[in-house]
PALUM-487029 format. One record per residue: residue in three letters; x, y, z of N, C-alpha, C in turn. Coordinates in steps of 0.05 Angstrom, whole numbers, plus 5000, padded with zeros to 4 digits. Atoms other than C-alpha are relative to their C-alpha. Layout:
N
ALAXYZXYZXYZ ...
END
This chain:
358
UNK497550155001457252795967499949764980 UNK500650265011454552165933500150104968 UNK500750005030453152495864503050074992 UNK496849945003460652845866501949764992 UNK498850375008463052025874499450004973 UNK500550085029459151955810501050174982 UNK499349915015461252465771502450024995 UNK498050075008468452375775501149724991 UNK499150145021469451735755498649984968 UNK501350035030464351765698501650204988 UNK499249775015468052415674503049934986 UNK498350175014474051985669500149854975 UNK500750265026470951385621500050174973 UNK500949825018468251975583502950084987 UNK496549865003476352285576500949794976 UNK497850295017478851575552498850044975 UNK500849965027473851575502500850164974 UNK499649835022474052175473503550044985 UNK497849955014481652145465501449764982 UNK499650285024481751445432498050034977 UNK501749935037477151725372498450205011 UNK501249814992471852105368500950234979 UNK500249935025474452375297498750164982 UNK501149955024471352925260499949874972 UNK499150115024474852765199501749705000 UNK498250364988477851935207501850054968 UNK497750075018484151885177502449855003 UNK498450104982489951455177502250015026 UNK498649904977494551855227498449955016 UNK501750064972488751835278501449745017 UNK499950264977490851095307503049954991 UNK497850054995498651105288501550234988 UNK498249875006501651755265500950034977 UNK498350035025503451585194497950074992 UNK501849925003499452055150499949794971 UNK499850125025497051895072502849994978 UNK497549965025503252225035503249845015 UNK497850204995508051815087499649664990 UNK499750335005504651135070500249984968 UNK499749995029504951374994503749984991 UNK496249974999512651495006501549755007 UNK499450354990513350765044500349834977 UNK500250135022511350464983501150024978 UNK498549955012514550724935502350025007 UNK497250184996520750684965501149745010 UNK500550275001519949974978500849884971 UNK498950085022519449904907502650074981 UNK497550055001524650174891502450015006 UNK497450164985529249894933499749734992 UNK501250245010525849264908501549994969 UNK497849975033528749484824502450055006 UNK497450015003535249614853500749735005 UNK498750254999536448974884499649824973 UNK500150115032533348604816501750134982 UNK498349905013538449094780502549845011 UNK497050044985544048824831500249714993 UNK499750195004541148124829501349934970 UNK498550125032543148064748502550025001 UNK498149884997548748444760501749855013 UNK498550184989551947964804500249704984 UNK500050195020549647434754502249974983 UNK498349935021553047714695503450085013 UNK498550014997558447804741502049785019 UNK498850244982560447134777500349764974 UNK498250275023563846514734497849795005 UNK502550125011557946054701501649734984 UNK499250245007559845354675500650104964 UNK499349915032558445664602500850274997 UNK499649854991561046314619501550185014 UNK498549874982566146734644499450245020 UNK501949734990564847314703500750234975 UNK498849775016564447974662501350215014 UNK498149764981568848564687498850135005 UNK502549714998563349094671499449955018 UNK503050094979558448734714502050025026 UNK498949934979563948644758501450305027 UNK500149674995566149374770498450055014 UNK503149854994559049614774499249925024 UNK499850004978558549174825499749995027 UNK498349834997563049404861500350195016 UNK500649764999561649964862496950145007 UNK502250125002554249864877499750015030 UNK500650014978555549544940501350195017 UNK498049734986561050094967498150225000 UNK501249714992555650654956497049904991 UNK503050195012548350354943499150184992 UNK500749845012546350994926500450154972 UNK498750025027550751054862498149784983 UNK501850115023545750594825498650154990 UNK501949745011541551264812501949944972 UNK498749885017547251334765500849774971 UNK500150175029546850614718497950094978 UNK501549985019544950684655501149734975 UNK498250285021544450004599502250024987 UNK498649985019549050404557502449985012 UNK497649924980554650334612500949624989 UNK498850175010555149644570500049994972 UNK499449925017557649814499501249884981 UNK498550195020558749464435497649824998 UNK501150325011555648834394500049925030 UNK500250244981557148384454498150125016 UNK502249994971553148624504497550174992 UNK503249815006546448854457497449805023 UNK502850204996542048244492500950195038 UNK499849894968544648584566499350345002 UNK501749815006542849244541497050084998 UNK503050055007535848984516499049915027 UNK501250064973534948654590499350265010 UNK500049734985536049294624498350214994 UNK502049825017532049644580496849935005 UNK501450245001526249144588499150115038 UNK501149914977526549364665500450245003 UNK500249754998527850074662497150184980 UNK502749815012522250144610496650015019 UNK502050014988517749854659498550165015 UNK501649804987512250174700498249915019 UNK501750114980507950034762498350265006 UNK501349894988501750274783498949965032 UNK501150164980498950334850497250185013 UNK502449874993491550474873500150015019 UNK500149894970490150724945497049995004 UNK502549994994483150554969499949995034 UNK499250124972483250685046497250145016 UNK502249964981477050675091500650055033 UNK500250054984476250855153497150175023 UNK502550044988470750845211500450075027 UNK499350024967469450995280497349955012 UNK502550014987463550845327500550095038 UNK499449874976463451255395497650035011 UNK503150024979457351125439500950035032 UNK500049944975455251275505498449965010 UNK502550114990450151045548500450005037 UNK500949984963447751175633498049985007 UNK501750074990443550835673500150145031 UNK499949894970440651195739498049845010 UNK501950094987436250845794500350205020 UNK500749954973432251145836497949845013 UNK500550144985430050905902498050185012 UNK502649904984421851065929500749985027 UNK500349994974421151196003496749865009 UNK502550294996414350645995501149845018 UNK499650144996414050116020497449764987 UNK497250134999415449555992500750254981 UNK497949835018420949955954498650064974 UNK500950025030419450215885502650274985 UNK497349905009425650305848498850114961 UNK500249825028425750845775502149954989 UNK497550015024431150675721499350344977 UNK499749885021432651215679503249914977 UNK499150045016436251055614500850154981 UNK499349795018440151485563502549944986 UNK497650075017444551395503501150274981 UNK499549825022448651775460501949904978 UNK498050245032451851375384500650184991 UNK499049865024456151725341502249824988 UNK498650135029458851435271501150244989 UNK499449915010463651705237502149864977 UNK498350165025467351425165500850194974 UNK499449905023471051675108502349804984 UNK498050265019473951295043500950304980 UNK497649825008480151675008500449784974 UNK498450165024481951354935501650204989 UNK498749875033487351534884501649854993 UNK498050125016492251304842503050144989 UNK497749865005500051394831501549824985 UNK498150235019503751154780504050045003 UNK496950015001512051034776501149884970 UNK498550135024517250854712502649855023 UNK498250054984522050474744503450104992 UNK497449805002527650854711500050315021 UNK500149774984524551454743501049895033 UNK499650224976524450994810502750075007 UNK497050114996531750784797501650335005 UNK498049855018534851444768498650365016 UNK501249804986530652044804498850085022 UNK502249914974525951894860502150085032 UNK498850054967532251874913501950234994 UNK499049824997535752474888500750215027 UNK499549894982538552894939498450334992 UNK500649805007534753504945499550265028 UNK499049744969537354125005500949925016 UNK498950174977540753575035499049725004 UNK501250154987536053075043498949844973 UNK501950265026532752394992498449925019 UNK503250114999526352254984499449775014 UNK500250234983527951555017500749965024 UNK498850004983531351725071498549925033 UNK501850044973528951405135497049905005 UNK502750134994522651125103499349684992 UNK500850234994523950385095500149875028 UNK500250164982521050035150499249715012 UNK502050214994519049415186497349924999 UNK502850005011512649055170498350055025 UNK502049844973507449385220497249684996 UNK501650094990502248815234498450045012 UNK502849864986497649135276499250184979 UNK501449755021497249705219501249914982 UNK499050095027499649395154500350214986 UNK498849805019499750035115502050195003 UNK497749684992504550445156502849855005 UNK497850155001510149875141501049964976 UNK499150165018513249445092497249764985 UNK502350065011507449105049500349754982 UNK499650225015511648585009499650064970 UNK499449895025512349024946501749854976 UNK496950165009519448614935498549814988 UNK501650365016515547914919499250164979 UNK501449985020511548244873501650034973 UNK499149805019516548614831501649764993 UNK498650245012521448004827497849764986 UNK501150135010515847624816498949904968 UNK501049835019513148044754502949884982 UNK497849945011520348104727500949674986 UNK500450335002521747304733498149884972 UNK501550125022515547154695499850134976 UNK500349915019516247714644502549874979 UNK498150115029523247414614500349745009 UNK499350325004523046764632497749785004 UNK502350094999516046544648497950044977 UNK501950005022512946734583497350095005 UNK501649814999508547244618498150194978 UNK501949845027502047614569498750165022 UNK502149774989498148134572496949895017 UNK503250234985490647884618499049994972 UNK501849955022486047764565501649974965 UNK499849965021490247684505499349734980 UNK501050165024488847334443501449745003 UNK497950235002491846624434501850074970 UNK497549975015498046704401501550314994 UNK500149674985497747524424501550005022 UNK500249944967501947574474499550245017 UNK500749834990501648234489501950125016 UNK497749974983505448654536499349845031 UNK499850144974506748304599498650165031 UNK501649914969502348484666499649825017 UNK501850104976500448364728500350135031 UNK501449764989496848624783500649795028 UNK500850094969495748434862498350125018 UNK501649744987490348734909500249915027 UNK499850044969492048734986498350085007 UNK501149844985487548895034500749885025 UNK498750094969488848955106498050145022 UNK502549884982483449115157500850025038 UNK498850054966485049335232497850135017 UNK502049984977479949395291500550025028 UNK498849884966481449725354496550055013 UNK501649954984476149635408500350075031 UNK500549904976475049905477497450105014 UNK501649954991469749945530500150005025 UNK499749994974468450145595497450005020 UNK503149994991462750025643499650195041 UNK499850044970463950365721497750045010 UNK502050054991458550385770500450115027 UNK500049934978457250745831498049975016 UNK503150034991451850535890500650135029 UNK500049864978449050915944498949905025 UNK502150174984446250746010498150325013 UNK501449774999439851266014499150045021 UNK500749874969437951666070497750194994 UNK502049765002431352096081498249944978 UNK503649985017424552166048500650044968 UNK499749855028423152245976501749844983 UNK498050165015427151925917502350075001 UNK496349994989434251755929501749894985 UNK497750105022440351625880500949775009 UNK499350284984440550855898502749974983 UNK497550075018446650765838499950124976 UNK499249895016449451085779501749934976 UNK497450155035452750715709500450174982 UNK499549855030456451045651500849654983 UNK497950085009458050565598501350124970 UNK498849875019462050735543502549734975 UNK498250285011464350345481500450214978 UNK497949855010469850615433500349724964 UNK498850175021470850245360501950084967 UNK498549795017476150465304500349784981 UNK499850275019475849955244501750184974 UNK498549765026480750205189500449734975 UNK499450135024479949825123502450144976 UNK498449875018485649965067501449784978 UNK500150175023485949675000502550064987 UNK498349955021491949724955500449734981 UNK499950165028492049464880502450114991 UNK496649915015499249474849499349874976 UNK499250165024499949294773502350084992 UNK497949855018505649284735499949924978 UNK499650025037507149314654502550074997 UNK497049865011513149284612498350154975 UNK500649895014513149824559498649794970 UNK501450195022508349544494502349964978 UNK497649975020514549734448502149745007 UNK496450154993520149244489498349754998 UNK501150265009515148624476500849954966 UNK498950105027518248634400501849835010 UNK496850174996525348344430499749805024 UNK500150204976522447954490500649684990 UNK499250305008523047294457502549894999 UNK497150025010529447424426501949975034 UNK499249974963530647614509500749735011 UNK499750104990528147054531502449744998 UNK497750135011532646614487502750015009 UNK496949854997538946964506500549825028 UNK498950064980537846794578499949715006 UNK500650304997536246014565502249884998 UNK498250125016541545884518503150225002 UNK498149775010548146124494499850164974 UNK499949855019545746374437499650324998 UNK500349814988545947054427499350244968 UNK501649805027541047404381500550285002 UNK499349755007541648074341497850185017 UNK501649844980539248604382497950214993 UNK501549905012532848994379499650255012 UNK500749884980532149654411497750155005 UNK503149904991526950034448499650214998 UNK501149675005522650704432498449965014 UNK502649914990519051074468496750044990 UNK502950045015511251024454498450275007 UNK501349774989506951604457498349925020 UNK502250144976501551594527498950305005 UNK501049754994496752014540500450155033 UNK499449874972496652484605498349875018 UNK501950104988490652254633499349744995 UNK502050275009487351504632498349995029 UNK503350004982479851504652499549734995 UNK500250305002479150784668496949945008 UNK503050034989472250394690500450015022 UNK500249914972474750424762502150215015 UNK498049884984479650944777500550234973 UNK499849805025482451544738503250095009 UNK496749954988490751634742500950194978 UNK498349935036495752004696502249874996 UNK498650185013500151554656501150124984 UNK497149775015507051984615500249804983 UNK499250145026508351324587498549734996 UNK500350185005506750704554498649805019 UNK499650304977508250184608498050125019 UNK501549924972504850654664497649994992 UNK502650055015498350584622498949734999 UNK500150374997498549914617500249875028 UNK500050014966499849864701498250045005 UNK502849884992493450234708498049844984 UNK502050105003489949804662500049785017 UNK499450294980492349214701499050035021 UNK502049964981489949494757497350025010 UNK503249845010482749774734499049735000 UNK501850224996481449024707498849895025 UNK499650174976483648674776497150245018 UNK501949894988478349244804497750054996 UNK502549965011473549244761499149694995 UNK501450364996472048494777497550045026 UNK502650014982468048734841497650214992 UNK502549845001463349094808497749864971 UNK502050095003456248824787498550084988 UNK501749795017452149094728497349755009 UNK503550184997444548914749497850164984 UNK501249855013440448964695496850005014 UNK502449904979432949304712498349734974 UNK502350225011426848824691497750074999 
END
């Protein structure tokens, strides 16, 4: 009867365990349901929902009454039309403002549709699932002479997942939310910021991208590293990390009172300890195309003053398919997305340590 006691609650502790980890393969679904290609989908529609509103924010600029300045109608329209269907922004394009007058609001727009963000995915995660029972037994000596037996069983288990995905934010704006058998690519995946699990939420993409944007035409934003008097094309990078640790342990204990000759099951412990540590890194850079840094000046001018310089416009740059960086390896279509990935590579290739041999 006494060992029956013991074996059902220990068979329990054992249960909990095993269904709070215990992980062949550890991945992020394991501890909240949200796999890799949903938290790749989070983020990127974050961002851009993040270039529309910076599209809306100007847009409301250029269209509200300014001390030196009248509202414009375009801007007004658009909108408009903007906020009545938010999904109709797929469908701006700069050229939707036409003529001399509006080359420097063409060149803005241009300036953020040439842009490009990269984002790296470095996500760790860990588990530690141990087990350990203590038995005493009780002599029929006298005085008493009590036997411990002791027994453990550790299992580790970890796996780290990297890659890299790049975006144009025209593509962003103008493709990623297309309707496709009914259904967009965004639909139903911006969410609240998750705090207990930071990657299966909102991540604060928005700061970055206004941030970026801000300092590229009006902060006199360069390339890292460039020359003095180089400016270069405009970057910059950010590297989150967010680390989450789920513990659990359980200790029960069963004692007997022994009867009859011979060694006797005086008490019986399982304990059991459970640990799920999920590290997850993300590096975002962004670049404007190397080409739209000819008219940035002239840009930034426009938006200081009233003056209103002759307009320069933008070509596409050739980019290779692939860029094999020192810490990562992405593929980059254009320009700007090349330049995102280097932004990123530097900011990642700061933790790493060449030790020379002696």
């Amino acid at each position: 009867m006494g060992r029956r006691m013991c074996i059902r609650p220990c068979a329990a502790v054992v249960a909990v365990l095993l269904v709070t980890g215990c992980a062949i393969h550890p991945v992020p679904e394991d501890v909240t349901g949200v796999d890799t290609y949903h938290i790749v989908r989070q983020i990127r529609c974050e961002t851009r929902e993040a270039a529309a509103e910076f599209v809306l924010r100007e847009l409301r600029r250029l269209g509200s009454d300014h001390e030196d300045q009248a509202a414009d109608p375009v801007a007004q329209r658009l909108v408009a039309q903007y906020e009545a269907d938010p999904e109709s922004i797929s469908t701006f394009r700069p050229d939707l403002f036409p003529g001399p007058r509006y080359a420097q609001v063409r060149n803005l727009y241009s300036v953020i549709y040439s842009a490009a963000i990269a984002y790296n995915f470095d996500l760790t995660m860990s588990e530690e699932n141990d087990l350990g029972t203590t038995i005493n037994l009780l002599g029929p000596w006298t005085p008493k002479f009590t036997l411990g037996l002791n027994a453990d069983a550790n299992r580790g288990r970890s796996n780290e997942r990297s890659f890299t995905v790049t975006d144009t934010f025209s593509q962003l704006l103008m493709k990623l939310n297309m309707p496709v058998r009914g259904q967009r690519y965004c639909d139903g995946q911006i969410v609240q910021a998750n705090y207990v699990y930071p990657i299966a939420g909102r991540i604060g993409v928005d700061k970055l991208v206004m941030t970026f944007f801000e300092l590229a035409l009006l902060g006199n934003l360069s390339a890292d590293k460039a020359a003095p008097g180089a400016a270069g094309a405009p970057t910059i990078a950010d590297k989150l990390t967010f680390t989450t640790t789920i513990d659990g342990s359980a200790t029960p204990k069963v004692v007997f009172n022994p009867v009859g000759a011979g060694f006797q099951l005086s008490d019986a412990s399982l304990t059991g300890f459970a640990r799920r540590m999920d590290t997850h890194q993300v590096t975002v850079g962004l670049a404007v195309d190397a080409t739209a840094t000819a008219y940035l000046t002239s840009l930034r001018s426009y938006l200081f003053s009233r003056e209103r310089s002759a307009p320069v416009a933008v070509r596409a740059g050739a980019a290779g398919r692939v860029l094999v960086a020192n810490s990562l390896t992405a593929q980059a279509r254009t320009q700007a997305e090349q330049l995102a990935v280097l932004a990123v590579d530097q900011l990642k290739s700061r933790e790493v340590q060449l030790v020379t041999a002696r």
